[in-house]
DSSP file (Angstrom, degrees, kcal/mol; ACC not computed):
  #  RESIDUE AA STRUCTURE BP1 BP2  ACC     N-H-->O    O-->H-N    N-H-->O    O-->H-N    TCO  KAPPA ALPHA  PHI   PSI    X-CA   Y-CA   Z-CA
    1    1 A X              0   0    0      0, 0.0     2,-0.8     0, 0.0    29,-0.1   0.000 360.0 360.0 360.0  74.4   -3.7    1.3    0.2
    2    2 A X        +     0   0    0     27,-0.1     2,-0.4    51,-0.0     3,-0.0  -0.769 360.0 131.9 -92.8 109.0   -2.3    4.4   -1.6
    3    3 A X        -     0   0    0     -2,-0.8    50,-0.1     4,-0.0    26,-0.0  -0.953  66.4 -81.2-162.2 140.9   -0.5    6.2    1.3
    4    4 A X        -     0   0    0     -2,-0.4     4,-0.2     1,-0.1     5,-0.2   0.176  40.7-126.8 -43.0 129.2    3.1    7.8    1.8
    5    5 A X  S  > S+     0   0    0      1,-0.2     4,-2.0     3,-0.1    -1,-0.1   0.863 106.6  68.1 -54.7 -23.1    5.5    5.0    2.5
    6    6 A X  H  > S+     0   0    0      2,-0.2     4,-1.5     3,-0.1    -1,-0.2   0.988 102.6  44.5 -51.1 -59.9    6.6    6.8    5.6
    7    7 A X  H >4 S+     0   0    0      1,-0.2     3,-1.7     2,-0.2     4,-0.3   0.706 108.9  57.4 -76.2 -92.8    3.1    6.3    7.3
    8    8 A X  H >> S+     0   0    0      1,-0.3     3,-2.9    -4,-0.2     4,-2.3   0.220 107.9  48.0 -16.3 -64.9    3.0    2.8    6.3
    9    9 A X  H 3X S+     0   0    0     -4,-2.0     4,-2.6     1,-0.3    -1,-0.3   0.653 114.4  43.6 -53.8 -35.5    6.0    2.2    8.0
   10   10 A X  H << S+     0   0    0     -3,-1.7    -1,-0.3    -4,-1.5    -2,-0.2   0.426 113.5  46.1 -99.7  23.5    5.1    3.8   11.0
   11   11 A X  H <4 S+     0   0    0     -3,-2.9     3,-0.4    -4,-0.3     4,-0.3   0.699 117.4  47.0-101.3 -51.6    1.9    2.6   11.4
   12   12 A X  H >X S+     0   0    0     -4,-2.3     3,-3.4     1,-0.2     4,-0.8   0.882 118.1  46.8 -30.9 -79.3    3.4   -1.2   10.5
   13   13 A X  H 3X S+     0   0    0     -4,-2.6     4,-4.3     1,-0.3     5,-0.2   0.761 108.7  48.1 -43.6 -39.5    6.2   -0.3   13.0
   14   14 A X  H 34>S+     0   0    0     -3,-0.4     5,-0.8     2,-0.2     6,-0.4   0.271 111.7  55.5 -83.4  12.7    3.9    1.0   15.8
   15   15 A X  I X>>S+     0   0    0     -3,-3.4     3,-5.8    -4,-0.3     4,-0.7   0.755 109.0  50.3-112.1-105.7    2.0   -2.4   15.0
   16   16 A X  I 3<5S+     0   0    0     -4,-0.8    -2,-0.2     1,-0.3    -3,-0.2   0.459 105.4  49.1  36.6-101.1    5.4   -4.0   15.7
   17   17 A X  I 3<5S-     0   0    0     -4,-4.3    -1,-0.3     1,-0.1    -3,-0.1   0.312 113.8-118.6 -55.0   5.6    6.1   -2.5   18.9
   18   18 A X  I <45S+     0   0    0     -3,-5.8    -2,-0.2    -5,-0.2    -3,-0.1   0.879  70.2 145.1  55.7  42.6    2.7   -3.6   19.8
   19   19 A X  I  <<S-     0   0    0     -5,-0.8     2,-0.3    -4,-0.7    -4,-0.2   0.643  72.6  -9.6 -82.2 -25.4    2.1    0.2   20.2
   20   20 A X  S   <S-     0   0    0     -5,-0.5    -1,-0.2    -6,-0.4    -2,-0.2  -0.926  89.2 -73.9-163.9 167.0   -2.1   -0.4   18.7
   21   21 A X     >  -     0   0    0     -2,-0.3     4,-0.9    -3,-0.1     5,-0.1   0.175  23.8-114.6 -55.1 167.3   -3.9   -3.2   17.1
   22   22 A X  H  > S+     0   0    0      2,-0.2     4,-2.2     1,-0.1     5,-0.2   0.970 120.9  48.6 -82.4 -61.4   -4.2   -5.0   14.1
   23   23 A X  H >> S+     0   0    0      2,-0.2     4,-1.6     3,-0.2     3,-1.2   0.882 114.8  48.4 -60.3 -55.9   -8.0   -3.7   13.6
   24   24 A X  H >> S+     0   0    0      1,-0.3     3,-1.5     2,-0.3     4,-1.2   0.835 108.7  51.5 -69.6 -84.4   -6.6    0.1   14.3
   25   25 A X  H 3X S+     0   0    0     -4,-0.9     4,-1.7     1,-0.4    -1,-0.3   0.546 114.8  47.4 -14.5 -35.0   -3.4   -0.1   11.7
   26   26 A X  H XX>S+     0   0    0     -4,-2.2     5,-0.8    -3,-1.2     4,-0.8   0.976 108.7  50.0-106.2 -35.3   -5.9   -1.2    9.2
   27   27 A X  H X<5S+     0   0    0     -4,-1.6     3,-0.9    -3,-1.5    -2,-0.3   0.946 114.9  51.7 -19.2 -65.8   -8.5    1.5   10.1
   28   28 A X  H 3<5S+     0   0    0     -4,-1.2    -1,-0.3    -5,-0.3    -2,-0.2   0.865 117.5  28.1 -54.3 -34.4   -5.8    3.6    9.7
   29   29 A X  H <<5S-     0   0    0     -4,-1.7    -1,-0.2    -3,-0.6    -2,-0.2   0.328 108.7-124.2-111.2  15.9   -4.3    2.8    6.4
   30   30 A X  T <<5 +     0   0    0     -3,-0.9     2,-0.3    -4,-0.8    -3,-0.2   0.952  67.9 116.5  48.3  83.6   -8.0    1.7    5.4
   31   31 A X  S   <S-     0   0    0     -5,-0.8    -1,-0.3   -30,-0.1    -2,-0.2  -0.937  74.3 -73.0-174.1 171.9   -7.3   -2.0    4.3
   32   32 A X    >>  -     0   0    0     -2,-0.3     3,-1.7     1,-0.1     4,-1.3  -0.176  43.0-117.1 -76.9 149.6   -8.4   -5.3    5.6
   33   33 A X  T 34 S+     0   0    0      1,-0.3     4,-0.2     2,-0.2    -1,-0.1   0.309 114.3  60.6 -85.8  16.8   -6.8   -6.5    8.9
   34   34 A X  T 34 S+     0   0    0      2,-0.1    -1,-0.3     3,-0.1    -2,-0.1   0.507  98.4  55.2-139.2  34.7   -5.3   -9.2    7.2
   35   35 A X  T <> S+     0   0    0     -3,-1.7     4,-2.1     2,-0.1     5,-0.3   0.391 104.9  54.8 -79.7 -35.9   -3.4   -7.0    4.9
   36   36 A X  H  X S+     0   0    0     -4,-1.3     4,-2.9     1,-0.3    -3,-0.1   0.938 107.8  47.1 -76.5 -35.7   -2.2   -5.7    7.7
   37   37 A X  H  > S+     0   0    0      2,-0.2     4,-2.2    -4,-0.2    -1,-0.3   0.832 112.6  50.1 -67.2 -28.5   -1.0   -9.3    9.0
   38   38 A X  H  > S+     0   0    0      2,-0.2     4,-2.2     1,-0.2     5,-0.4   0.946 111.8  46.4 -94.6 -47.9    0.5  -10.1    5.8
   39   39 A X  H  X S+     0   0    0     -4,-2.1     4,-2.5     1,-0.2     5,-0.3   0.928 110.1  57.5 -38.3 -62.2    2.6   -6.5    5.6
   40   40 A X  H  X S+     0   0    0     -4,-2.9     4,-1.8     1,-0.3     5,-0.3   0.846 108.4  43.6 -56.9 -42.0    3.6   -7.0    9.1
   41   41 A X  H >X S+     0   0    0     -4,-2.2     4,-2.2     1,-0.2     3,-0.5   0.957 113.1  50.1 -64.7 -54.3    5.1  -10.2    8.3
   42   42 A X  H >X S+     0   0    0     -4,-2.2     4,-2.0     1,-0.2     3,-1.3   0.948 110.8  49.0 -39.4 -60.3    6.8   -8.9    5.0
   43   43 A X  H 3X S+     0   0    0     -4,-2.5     4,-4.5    -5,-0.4    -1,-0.2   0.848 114.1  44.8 -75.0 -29.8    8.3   -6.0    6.7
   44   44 A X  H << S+     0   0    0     -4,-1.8    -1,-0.3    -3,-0.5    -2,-0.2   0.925 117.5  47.6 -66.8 -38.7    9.8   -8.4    9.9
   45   45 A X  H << S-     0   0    0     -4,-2.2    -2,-0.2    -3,-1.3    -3,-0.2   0.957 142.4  -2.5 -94.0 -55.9   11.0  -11.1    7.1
   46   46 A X  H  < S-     0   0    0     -4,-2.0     3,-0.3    -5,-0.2    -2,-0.2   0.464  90.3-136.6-150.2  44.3   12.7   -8.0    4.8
   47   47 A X    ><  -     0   0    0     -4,-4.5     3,-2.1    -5,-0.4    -1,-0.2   0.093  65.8  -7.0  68.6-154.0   12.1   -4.7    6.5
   48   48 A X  G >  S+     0   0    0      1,-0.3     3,-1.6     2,-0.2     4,-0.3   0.555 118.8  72.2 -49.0 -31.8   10.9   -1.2    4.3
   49   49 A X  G 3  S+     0   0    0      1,-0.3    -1,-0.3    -3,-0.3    -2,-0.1   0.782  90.1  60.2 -74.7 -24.5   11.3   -2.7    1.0
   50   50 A X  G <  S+     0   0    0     -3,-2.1    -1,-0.3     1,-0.1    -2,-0.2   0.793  96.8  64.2 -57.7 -39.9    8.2   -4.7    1.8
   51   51 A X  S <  S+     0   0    0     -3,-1.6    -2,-0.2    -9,-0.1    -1,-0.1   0.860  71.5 115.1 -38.2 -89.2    6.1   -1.4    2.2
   52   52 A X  S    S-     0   0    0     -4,-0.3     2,-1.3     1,-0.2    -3,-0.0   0.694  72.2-125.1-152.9 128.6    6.3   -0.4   -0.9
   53   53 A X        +     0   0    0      1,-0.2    -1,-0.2   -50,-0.1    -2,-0.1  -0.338  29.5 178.0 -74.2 106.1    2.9   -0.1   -3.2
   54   54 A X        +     0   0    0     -2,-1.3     2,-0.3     2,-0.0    -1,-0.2   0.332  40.9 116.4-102.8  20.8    3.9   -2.4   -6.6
   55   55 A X        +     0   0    0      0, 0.0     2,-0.3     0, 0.0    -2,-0.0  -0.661  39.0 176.6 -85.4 147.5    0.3   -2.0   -8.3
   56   56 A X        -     0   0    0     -2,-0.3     2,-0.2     0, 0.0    -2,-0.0  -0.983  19.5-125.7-142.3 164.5    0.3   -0.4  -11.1
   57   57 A X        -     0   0    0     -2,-0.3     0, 0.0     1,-0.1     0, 0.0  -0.488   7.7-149.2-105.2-178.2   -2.8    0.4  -13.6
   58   58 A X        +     0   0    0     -2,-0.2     2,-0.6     2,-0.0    -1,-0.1   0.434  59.8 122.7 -93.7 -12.1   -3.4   -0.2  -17.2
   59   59 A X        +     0   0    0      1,-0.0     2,-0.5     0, 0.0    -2,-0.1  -0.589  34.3 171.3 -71.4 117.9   -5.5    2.9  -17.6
   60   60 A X        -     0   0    0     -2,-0.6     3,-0.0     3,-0.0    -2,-0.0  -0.993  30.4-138.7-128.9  96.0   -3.4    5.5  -21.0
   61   61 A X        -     0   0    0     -2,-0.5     2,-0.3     1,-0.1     0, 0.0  -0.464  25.8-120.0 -59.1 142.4   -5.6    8.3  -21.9
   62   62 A X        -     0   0    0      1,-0.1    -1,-0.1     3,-0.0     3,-0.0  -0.719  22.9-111.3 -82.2 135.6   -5.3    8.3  -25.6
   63   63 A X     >  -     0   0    0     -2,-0.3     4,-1.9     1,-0.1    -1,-0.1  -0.122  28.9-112.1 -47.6 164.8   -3.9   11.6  -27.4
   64   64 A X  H  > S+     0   0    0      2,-0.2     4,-3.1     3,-0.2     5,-0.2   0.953 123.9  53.1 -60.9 -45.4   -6.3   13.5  -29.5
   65   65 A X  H >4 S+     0   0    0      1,-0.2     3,-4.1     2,-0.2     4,-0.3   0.793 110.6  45.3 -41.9 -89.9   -3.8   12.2  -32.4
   66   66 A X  H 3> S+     0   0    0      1,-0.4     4,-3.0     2,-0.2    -1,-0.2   0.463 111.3  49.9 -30.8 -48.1   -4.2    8.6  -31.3
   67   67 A X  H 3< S+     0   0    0     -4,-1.9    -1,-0.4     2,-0.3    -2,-0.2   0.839 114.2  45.2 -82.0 -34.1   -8.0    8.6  -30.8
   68   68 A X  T X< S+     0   0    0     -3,-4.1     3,-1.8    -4,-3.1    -2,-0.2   0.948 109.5  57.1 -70.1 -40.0   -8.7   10.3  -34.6
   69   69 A X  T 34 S+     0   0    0     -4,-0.3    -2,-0.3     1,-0.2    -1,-0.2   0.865 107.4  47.9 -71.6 -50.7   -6.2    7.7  -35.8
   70   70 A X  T 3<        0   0    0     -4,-3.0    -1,-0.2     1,-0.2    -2,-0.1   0.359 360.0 360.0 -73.8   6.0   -8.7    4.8  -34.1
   71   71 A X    <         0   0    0     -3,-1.8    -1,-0.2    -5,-0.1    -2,-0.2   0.159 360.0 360.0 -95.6 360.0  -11.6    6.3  -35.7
């Protein structure tokens, strides 16, 4: 769900205010509607901070150096 924390927050919020649906908020930020349930809950339990995308990858393109050096 790589998507500016702003629209998370106001699609979550407009969730919230029971402004659309579970199944539309996850059409919109294209994730499972029971991502969508478990953000909503984080963000009611400790607001924005909840939003906030903590994957990160493992993928490090090698330098040219690095990759003759492994040869």
């Amino acid at each position: 769900m790589k998507r500016p924390i702003e629209q998370r927050r106001q699609i979550i919020q407009s969730l919230v205010n029971k402004e659309i649906e579970i199944e539309q908020a996850a059409w919109l930020l294209d994730c499972s509607p029971r991502t969508i349930q478990r953000q909503k809950k984080a963000f009611l339990e400790n607001g924005e901070v909840e939003l906030v995308d903590h994957r990160h990858s493992n993928y490090h393109k090698l330098s040219l150096k690095k990759k003759r050096e492994s040869h």
